[in-house]
N, C-alpha and C positions, 0 to 999 in steps of 0.2 A: 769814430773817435772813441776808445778806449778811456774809463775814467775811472780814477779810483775814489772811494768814500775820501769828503773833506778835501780831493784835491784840490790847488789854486793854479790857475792861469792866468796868463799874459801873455800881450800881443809886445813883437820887438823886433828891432832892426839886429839879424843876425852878422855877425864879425866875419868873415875869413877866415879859416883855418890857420893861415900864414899871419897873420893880424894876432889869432889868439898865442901862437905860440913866440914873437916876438915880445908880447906883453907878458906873459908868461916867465920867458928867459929874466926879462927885466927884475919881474915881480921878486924872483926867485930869490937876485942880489937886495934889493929893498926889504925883503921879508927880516933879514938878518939886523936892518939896521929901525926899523920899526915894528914894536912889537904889538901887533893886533890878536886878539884871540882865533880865528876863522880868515883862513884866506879860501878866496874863492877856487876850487876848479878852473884851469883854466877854457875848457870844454862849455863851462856855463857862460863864460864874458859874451852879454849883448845890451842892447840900449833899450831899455823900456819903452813904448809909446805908451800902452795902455796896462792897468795891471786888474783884474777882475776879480779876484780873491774863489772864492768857491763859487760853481756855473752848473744849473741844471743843462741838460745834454738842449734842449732847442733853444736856450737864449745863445749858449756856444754856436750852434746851428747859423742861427742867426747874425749875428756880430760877422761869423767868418763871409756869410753870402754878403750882406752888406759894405762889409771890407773890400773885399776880391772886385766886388763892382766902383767903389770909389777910389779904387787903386787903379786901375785897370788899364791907364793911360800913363803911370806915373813912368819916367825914367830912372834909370841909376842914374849914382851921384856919387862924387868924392866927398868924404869927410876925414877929418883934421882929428887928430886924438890930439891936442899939445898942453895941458896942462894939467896938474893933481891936486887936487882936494879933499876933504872932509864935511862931514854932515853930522850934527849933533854937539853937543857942549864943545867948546872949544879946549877945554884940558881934558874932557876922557870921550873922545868921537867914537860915536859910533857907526858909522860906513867912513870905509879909505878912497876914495874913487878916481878914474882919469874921467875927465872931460875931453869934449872937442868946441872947435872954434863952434862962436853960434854959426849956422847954416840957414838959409830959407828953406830949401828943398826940404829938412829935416823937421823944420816946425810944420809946413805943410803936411808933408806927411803924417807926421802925429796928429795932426790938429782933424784928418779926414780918418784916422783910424778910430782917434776918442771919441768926434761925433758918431761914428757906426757903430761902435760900441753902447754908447748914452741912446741912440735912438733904438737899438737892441733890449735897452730896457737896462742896463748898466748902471748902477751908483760907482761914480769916478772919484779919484781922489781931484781935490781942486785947486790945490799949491800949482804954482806957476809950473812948468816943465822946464827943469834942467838936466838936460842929457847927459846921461854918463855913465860909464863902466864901470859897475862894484868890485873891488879888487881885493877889500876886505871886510870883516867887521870885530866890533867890540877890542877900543883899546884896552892893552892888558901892563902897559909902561907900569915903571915902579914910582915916575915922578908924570908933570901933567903933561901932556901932547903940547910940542911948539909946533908953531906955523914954520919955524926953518928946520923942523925935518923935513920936508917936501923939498928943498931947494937941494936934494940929491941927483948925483946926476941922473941927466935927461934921459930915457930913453928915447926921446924923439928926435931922429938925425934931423938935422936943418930946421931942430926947435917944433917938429909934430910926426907922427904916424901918419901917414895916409892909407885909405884904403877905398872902396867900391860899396857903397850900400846899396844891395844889390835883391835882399828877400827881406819881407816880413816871414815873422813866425808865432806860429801861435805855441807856445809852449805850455807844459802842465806838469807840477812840480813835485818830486818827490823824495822828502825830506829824508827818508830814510836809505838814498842811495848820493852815490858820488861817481861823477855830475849829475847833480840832481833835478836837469833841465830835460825835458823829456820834447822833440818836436812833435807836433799833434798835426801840424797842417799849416803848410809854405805857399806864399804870396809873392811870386817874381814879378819883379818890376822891370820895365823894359830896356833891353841892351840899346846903347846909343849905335 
C-alpha cells in the first residue's frame, strides 16, 4: 500500500459504476437548483463503514487482515438509495447526501468492519451510523436552506435506486486531486 504524508483512510461499501453515473446525471439537474459550495466527484460516491483519519502502514496492515477474515462469508446484498438529506445546521447544511432504506445486511457489515477496525487499535467516530452518499458540501444559498428543496424530483424510479453491494474498500484520500478517492485494497463479498 502506497501512502502519502497526512493521508486519511476509509473503509466503504463501493457503488457501481452504473449506480455512480445515474446519480450523477441526477446530481448534475439538482446542482442547478441547490446551491452547495463542493459537489462531490461523482467517481468518489460510496457509503462509509469506517473512517480512520491518518494510519501508520501496520495498524492499515492490520484492520485490512482483520477485515478480509470477518468478511469472508458475507454475501452481496441489494440496497435501496430512496431518499435525500442534510447534515449540519438546518439553514446553512453542511453535507447534501442520499440515503438508503435502513438494511440489516448493511448494519452488519459495518458493525464487523468497525469492530476490526477498533480491535486494529482504531479511535472511531461514535455517532450512531447513518449510511449515506455525500453528494455535496457547504451551503452557499443567499437565503437559509429549506427542508422543500429536497422534495425535487426523484431520481429514484419506483421511489429508490437499487443496486448490488458487492466490495468493500479501503480507500486513501487525496485532497489535492479530483476524484480524490484513491482504492488501496478490495474486499469481495460473496456472489449469491
Amino acid at each position: 500500500m502506497s501512502k502519502q504524508m497526512n493521508a486519511h483512510f476509509f473503509f466503504a461499501v463501493k457503488l457501481p459504476d452504473e449506480t455512480k453515473e445515474k446519480l450523477k446525471e441526477y446530481m448534475e439537474c439538482v446542482s442547478l437548483k441547490l446551491p452547495f459550495t463542493r459537489w462531490v466527484h461523482h467517481e468518489d460516491y460510496h457509503i462509509t463503514l469506517a473512517f480512520l483519519g491518518s494510519a501508520p502502514e501496520e495498524k492499515l496492515q492490520k484492520a485490512s487482515g482483520l477485515i478480509a477474515d470477518s468478511i469472508r462469508n458475507e454475501k452481496t446484498f441489494p440496497l435501496y438509495i430512496s431518499r435525500l438529506g442534510v447534515f449540519g445546521k438546518q439553514e446553512t447544511p453542511r453535507i447534501f447526501w442520499c440515503g438508503t432504506q435502513q438494511d440489516k445486511h448493511l448494519q452488519d457489515l459495518r458493525l464487523k468492519v468497525y469492530s476490526a477496525c477498533q480491535e486494529a487499535g482504531f479511535k472511531l467516530e461514535t455517532r450512531p451510523f447513518k449510511p449515506h452518499i455525500t453528494m455535496a458540501r457547504k451551503w452557499a444559498g443567499t437565503g437559509p436552506f429549506q427542508q422543500s428543496l429536497l422534495d425535487v424530483n426523484s431520481p429514484f424510479k419506483d421511489g429508490h435506486l437499487e443496486f448490488e453491494a458487492s466490495e468493500v474498500v479501503l480507500y486513501q484520500t487525496h485532497l489535492d486531486k479530483s476524484p480524490k478517492y484513491e482504492s488501496i485494497a478490495i474486499f469481495p463479498l460473496l456472489a449469491e
